[in-house]
C-alpha positions as a Python dict, from the first residue, in 0.01 Angstrom:
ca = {
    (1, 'X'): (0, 0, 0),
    (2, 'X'): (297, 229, 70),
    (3, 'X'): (414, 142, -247),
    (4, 'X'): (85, 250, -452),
    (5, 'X'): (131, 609, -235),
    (6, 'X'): (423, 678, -330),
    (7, 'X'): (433, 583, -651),
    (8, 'X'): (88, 770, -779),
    (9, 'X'): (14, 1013, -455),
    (10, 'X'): (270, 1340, -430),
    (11, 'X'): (313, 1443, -77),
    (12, 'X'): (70, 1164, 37),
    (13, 'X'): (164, 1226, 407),
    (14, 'X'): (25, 1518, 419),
    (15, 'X'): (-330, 1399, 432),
    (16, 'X'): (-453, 1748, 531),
    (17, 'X'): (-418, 1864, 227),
    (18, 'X'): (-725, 1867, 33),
    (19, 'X'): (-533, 1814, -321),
    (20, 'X'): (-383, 1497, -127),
    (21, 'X'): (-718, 1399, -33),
    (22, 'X'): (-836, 1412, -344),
    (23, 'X'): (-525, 1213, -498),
    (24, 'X'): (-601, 890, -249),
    (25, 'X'): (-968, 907, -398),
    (26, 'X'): (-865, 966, -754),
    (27, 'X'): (-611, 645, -708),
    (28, 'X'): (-845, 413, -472),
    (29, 'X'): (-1125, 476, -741),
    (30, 'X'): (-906, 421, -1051),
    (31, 'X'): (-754, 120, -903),
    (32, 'X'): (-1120, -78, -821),
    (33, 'X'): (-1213, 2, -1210),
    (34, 'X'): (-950, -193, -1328),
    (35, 'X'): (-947, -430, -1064),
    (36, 'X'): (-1325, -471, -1115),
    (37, 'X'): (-1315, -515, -1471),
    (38, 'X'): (-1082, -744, -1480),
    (39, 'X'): (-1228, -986, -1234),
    (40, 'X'): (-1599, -912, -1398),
    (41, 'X'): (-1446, -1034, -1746),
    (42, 'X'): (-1291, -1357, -1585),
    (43, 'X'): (-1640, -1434, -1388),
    (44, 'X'): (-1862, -1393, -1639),
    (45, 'X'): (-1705, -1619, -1896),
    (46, 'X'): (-1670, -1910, -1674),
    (47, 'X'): (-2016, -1850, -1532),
    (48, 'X'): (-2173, -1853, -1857),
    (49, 'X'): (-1971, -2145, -1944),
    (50, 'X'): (-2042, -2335, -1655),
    (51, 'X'): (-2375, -2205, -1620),
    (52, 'X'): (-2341, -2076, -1276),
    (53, 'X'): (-2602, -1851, -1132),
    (54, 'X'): (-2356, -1747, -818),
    (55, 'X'): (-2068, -1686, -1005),
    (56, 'X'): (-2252, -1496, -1294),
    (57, 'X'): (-2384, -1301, -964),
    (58, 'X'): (-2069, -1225, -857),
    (59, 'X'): (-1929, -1104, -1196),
    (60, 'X'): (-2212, -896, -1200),
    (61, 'X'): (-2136, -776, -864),
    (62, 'X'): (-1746, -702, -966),
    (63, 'X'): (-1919, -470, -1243),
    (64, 'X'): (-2124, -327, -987),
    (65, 'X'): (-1805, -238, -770),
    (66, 'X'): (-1650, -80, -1073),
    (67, 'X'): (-1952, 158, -1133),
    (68, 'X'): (-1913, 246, -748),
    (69, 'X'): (-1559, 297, -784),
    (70, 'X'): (-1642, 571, -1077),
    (71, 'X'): (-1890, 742, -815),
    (72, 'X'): (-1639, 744, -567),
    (73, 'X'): (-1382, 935, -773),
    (74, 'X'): (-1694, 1198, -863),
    (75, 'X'): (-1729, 1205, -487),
    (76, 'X'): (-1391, 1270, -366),
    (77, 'X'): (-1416, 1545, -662),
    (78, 'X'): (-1712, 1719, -590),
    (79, 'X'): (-1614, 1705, -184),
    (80, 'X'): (-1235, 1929, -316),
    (81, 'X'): (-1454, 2170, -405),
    (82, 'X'): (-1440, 2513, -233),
    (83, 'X'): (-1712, 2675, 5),
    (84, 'X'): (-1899, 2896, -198),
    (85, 'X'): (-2172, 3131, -159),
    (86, 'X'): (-2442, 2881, -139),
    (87, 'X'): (-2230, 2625, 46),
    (88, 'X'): (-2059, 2838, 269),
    (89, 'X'): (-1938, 2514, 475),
    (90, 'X'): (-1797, 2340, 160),
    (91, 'X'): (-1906, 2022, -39),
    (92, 'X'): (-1712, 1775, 210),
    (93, 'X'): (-2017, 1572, 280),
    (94, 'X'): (-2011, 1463, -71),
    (95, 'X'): (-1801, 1192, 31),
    (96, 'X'): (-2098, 1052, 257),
    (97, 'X'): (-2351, 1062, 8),
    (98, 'X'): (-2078, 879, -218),
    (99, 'X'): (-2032, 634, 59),
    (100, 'X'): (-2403, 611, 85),
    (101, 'X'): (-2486, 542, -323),
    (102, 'X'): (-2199, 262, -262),
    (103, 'X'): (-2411, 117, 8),
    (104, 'X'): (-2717, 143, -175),
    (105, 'X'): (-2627, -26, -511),
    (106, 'X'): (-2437, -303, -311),
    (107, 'X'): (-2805, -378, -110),
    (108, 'X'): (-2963, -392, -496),
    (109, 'X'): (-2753, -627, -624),
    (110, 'X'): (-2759, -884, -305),
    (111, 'X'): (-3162, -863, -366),
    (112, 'X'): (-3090, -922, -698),
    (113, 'X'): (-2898, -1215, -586),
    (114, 'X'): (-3121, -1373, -439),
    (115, 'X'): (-3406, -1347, -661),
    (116, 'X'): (-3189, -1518, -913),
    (117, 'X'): (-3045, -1779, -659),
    (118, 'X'): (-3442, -1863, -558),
    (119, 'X'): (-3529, -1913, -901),
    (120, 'X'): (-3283, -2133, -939),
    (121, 'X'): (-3349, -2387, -641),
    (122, 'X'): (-3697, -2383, -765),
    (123, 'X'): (-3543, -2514, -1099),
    (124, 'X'): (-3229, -2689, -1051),
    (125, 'X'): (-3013, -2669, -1341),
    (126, 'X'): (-2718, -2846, -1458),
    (127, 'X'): (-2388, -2631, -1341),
    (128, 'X'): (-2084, -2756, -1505),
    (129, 'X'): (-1707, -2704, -1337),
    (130, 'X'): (-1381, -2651, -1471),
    (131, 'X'): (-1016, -2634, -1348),
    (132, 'X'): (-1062, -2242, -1480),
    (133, 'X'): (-1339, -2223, -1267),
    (134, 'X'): (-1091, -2287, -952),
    (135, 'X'): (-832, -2089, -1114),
    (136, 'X'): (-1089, -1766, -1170),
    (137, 'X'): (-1228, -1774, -816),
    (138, 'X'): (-905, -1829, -674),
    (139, 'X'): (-729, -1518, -837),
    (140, 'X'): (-1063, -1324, -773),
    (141, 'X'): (-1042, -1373, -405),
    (142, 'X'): (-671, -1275, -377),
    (143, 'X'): (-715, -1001, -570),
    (144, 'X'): (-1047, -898, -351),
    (145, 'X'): (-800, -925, -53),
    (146, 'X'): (-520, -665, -243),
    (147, 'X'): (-863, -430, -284),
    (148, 'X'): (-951, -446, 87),
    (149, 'X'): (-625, -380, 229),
    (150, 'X'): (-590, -57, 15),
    (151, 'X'): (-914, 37, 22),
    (152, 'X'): (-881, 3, 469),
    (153, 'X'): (-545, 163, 450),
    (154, 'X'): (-620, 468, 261),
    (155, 'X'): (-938, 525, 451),
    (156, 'X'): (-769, 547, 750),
    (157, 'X'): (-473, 736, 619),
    (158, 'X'): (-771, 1012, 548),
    (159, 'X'): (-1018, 898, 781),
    (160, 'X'): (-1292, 824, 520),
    (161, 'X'): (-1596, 646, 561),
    (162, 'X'): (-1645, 632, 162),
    (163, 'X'): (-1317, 388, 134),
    (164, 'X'): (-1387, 270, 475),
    (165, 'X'): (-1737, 112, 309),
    (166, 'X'): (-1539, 34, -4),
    (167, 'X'): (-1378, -206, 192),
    (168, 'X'): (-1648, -358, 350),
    (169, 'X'): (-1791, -421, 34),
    (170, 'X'): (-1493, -593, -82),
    (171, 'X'): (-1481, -793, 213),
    (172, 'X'): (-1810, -912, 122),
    (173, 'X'): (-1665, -980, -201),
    (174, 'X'): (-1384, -1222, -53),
    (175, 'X'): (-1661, -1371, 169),
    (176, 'X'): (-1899, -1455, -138),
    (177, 'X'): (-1639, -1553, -383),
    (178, 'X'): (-1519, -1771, -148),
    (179, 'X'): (-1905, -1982, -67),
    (180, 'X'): (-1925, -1990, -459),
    (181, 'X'): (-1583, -2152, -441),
    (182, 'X'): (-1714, -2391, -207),
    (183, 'X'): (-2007, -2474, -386),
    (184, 'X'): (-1815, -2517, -691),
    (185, 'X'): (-1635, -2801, -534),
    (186, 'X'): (-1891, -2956, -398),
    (187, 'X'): (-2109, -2949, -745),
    (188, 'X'): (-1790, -3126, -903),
    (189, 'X'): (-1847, -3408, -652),
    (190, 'X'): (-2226, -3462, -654),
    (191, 'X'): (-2526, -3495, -895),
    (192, 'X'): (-2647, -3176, -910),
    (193, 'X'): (-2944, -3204, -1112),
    (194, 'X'): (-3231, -3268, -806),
    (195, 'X'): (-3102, -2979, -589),
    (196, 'X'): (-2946, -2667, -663),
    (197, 'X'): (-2621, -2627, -434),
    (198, 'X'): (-2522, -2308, -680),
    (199, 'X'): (-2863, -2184, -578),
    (200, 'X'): (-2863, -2255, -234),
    (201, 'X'): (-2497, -2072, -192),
    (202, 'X'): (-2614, -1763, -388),
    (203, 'X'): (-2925, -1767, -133),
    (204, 'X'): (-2704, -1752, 190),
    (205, 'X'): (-2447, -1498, 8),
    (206, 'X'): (-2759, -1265, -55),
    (207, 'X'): (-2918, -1226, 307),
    (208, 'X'): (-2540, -1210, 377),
    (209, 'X'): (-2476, -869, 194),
    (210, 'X'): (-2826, -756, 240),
    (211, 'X'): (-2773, -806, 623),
    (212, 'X'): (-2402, -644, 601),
    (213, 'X'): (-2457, -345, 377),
    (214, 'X'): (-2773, -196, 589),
    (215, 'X'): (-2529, -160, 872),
    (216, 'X'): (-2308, -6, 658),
    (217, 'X'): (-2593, 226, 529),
    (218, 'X'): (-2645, 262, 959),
    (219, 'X'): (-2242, 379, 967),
    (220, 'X'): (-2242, 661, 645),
    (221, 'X'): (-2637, 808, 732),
    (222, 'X'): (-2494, 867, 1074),
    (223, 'X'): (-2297, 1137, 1032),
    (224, 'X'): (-2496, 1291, 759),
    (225, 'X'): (-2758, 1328, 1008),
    (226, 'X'): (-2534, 1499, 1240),
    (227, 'X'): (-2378, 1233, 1478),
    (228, 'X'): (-2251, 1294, 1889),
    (229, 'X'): (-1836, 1412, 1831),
    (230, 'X'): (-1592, 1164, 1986),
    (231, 'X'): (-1556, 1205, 2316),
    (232, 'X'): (-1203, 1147, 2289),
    (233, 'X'): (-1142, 1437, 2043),
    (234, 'X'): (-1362, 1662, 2220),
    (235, 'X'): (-1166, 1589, 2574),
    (236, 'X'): (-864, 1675, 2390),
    (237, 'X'): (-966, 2045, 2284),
    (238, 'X'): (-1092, 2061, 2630),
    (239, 'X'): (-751, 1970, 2819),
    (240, 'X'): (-563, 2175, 2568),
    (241, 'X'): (-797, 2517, 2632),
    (242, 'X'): (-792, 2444, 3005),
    (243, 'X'): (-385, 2455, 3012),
    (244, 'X'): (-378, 2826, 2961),
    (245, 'X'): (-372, 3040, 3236),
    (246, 'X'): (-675, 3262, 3306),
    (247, 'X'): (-895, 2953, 3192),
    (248, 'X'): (-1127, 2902, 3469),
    (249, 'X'): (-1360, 2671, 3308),
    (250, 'X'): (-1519, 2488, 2973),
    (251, 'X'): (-1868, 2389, 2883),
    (252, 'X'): (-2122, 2408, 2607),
    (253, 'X'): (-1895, 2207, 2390),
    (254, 'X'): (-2072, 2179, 2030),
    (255, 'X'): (-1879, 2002, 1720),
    (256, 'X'): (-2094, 2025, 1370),
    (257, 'X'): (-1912, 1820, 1136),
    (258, 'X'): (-1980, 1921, 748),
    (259, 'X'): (-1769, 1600, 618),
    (260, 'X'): (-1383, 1559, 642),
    (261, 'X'): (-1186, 1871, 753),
    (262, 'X'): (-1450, 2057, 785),
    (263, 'X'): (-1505, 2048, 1160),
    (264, 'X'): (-1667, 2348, 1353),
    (265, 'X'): (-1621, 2412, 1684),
    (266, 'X'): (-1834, 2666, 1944),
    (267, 'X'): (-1796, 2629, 2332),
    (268, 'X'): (-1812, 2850, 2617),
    (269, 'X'): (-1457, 2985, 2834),
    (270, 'X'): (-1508, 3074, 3204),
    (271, 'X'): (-1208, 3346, 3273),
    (272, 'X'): (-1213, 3569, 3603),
    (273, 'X'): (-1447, 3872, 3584),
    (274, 'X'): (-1227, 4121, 3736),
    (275, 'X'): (-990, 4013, 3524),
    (276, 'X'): (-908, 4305, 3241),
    (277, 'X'): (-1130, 4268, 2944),
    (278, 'X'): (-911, 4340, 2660),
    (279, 'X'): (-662, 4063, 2796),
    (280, 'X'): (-933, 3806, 2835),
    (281, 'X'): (-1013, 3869, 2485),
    (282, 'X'): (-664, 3865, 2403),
    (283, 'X'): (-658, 3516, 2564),
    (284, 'X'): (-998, 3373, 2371),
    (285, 'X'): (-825, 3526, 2026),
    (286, 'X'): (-502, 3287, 2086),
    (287, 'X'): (-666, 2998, 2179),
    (288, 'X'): (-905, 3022, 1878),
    (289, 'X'): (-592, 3069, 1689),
    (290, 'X'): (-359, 2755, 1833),
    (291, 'X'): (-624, 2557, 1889),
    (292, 'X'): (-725, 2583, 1509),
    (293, 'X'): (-373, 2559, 1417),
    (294, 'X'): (-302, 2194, 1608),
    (295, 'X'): (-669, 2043, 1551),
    (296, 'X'): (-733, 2146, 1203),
    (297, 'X'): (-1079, 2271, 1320),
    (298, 'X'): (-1325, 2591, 1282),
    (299, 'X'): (-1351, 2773, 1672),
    (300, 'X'): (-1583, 3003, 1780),
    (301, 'X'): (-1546, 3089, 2150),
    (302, 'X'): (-1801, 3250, 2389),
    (303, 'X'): (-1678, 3427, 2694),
    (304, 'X'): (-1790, 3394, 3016),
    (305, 'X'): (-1699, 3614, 3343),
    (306, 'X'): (-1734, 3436, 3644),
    (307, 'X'): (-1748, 3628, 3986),
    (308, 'X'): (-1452, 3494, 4218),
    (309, 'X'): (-1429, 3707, 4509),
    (310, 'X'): (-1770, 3702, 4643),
    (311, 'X'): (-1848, 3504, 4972),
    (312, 'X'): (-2197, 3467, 4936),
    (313, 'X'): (-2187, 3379, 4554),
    (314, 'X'): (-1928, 3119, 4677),
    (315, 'X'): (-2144, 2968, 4963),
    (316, 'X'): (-2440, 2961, 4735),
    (317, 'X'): (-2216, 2782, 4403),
    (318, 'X'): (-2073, 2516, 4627),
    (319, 'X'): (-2446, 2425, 4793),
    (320, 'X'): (-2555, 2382, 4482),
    (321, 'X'): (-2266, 2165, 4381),
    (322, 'X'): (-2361, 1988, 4660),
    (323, 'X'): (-2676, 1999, 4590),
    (324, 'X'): (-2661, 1853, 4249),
    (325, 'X'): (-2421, 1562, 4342),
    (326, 'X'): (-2656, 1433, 4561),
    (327, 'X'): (-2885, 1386, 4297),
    (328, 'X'): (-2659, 1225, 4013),
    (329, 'X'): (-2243, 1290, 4096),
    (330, 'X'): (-2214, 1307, 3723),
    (331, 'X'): (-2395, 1643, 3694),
    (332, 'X'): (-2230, 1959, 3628),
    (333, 'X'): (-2312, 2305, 3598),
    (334, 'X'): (-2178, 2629, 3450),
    (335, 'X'): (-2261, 3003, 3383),
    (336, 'X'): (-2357, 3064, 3774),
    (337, 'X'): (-2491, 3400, 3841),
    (338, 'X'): (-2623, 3506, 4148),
    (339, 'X'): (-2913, 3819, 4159),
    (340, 'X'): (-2953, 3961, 4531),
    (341, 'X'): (-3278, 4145, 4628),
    (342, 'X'): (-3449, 4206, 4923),
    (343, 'X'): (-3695, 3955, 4955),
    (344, 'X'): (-3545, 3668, 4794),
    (345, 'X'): (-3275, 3604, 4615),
    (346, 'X'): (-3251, 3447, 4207),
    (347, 'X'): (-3004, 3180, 4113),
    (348, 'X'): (-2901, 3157, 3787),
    (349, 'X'): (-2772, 2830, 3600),
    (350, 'X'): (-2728, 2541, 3328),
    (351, 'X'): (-2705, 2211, 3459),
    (352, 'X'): (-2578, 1963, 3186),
    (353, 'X'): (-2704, 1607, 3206),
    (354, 'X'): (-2708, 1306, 2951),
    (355, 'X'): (-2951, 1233, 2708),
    (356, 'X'): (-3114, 927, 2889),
    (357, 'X'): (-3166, 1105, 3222),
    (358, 'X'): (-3552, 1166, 3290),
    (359, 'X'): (-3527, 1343, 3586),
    (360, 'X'): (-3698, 1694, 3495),
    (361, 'X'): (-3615, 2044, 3613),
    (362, 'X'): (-3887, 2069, 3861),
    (363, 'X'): (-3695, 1799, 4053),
    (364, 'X'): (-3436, 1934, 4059),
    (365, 'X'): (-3540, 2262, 4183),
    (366, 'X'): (-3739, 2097, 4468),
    (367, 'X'): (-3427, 1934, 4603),
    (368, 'X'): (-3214, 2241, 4580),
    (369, 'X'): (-3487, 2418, 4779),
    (370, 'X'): (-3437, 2218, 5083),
    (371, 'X'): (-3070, 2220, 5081),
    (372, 'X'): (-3086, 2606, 5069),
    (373, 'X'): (-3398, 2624, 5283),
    (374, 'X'): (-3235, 2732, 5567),
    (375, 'X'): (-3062, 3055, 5364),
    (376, 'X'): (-3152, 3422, 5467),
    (377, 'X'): (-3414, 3503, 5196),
    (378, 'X'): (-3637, 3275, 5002),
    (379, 'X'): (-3415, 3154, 4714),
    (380, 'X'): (-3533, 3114, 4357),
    (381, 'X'): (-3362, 2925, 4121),
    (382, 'X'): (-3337, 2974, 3737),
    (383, 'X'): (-3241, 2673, 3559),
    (384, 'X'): (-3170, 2554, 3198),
    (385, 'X'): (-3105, 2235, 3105),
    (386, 'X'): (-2828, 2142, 2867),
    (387, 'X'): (-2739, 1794, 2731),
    (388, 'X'): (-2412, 1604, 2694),
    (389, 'X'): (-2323, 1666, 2361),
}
């Protein structure tokens, strides 16, 4: 695989650069045409020979992958594009719907597949096999093996899910070829003309890719419809903001992805408000700027002053840490603001919970009224709730 990067893929380390990008599609796509071709030609002269619904199948299904293979190069194309006016985010996502067209031809042609295979264990028909049969299959699956390996390799070299589905599919490939395989030995060894064993393979191939390819369909809509950001990725932009002095605090974390490097980022910073506003903005504009530089993303930061030298807005934030952690000690909270009046007294913040939590804001207002009940005025509490994103 090294080889094939080097020898067709200029500066094909750095895969941050959208031209290089574009070079490992251009290459993965040109080199499933010819593989394609030349395994559909192969197939589908022994299967007609032999008169072999599974391998005819699977020639048809190496034509199939070359077809994909052209939409994958249009893909990676159309997702180099530039933002423009009306696409102000870019055309990255182009590579999911690529991924996705993949995904849906392969489901056509395993119900394809097994119409044809059904058909045929209704009405058994003679299959006949060669050594060329052996020798076709053989070759196809080794060469299905070469496709999967670059196909996985470049897809992680660029981290995408178009190639990373290519190579499902021609694991799929390996896994079918090699049934048909099997029942082409086994025909050569049995009367075949009461049951169909070329039919019955085909059958279990078919549910096989059907099965397979609509949780790869599960793995491409995801992030089309706007999937949760690893957690890992996120925690990393979060240790790296907290390191800078003057940081007091992170939250409000959102990552919209618009397809491959072309990540956007907006979150909340918690710096001291006493602390000179020009040099807390100074301090946002630097982390936007590294933190762009090192992750490759889109930042947007919101800042947020947080009152440090106040006793009573410090007694009332850590009773309603308390508070909160006696309820679930995975809760946190942020933008804290406290509003004192002369009859009561308004507390102001977001508490961020999971998804799956079902305990409602009502709740949780009732239990932090008895663990401030005892306060000097009536407290009221102002709460909005935020979700782990």
């Amino acid at each position: 695989m090294k080889l094939l990067k080097k020898l067709f893929i200029k500066n094909y380390q750095n895969t941050e650069d959208p031209n290089v990008r574009l070079a490992y599609g251009i290459v993965a796509g040109v080199f499933g045409i010819i593989s394609n071709a030349i395994l559909f030609v192969g197939k589908i002269l022994i299967g007609v020979i032999g008169n072999s619904i599974a391998i005819i199948a699977d020639a048809v299904n190496n034509l199939s992958d070359a077809g994909t293979s052209i939409v994958t190069i249009f893909g990676f194309k159309m997702a180099a594009k530039p933002a423009d006016s009306e696409h102000p985010y870019g055309h990255a996502r182009y590579e999911y719907i690529t991924g996705l067209i993949i995904g849906i031809v392969i489901f056509a042609v395993g119900v394809l597949l097994g119409k044809s295979s059904i058909e045929k264990i209704i009405s058994p028909e003679i299959t006949t096999v060669t050594i060329y049969t052996y020798i076709v299959l053989a070759f196809s699956i080794v060469l299905k093996l070469l496709q999967m390996f670059v196909y996985l390799d470049f897809s992680k070299s660029i981290n995408s899910q178009t190639l990373k589905a290519a190579s499902k599919d021609s694991l799929n490939d390996i896994l079918s070829t090699s049934a048909v395989l099997v029942s082409a030995i086994i025909i050569a060894f049995i009367d075949n003309t009461n049951i169909s064993i070329d039919g019955i393979f085909g059958l279990i191939l078919s549910i096989y890719i059907i099965i397979s390819t609509c949780f790869m369909i599960k793995d491409i809509i995801n992030p089309l419809l706007g999937e949760k950001a690893d957690p890992q990725f996120v925690q990393q932009i979060v240790d790296k903001i907290l390191s800078y002095k003057g940081v007091l605090g992170v939250h409000d974390v959102l990552v919209h992805s618009y397809g491959p490097g072309a990540q956007y980022i907006m979150l909340h910073v918690e710096v001291d408000a006493n602390s000179n506003i020009l040099d807390s903005h100074d301090l946002i504009d630097i982390i936007e700027h590294d933190i762009a530089e090192e992750f490759k993303v889109h930042i947007s930061i919101h800042m947020d002053p947080i009152v440090m030298d106040n006793e009573e807005v410090t007694y009332l934030h850590d009773k309603v840490k308390e508070g909160l952690k006696e309820l679930n000690e995975n809760y946190k909270f942020h933008d804290f603001r406290v509003v004192f009046g002369t009859t009561h007294t308004n507390v102001i913040f977001d508490v961020v919970m999971p998804f799956e939590d079902k305990t409602t804001k009502d709740e949780i207002i009732s239990h932090l009224s008895k663990v401030l009940s005892d306060y000097k005025t009536p407290v009221f509490f102002v709460i909005e709730i935020d979700r782990i994103y």
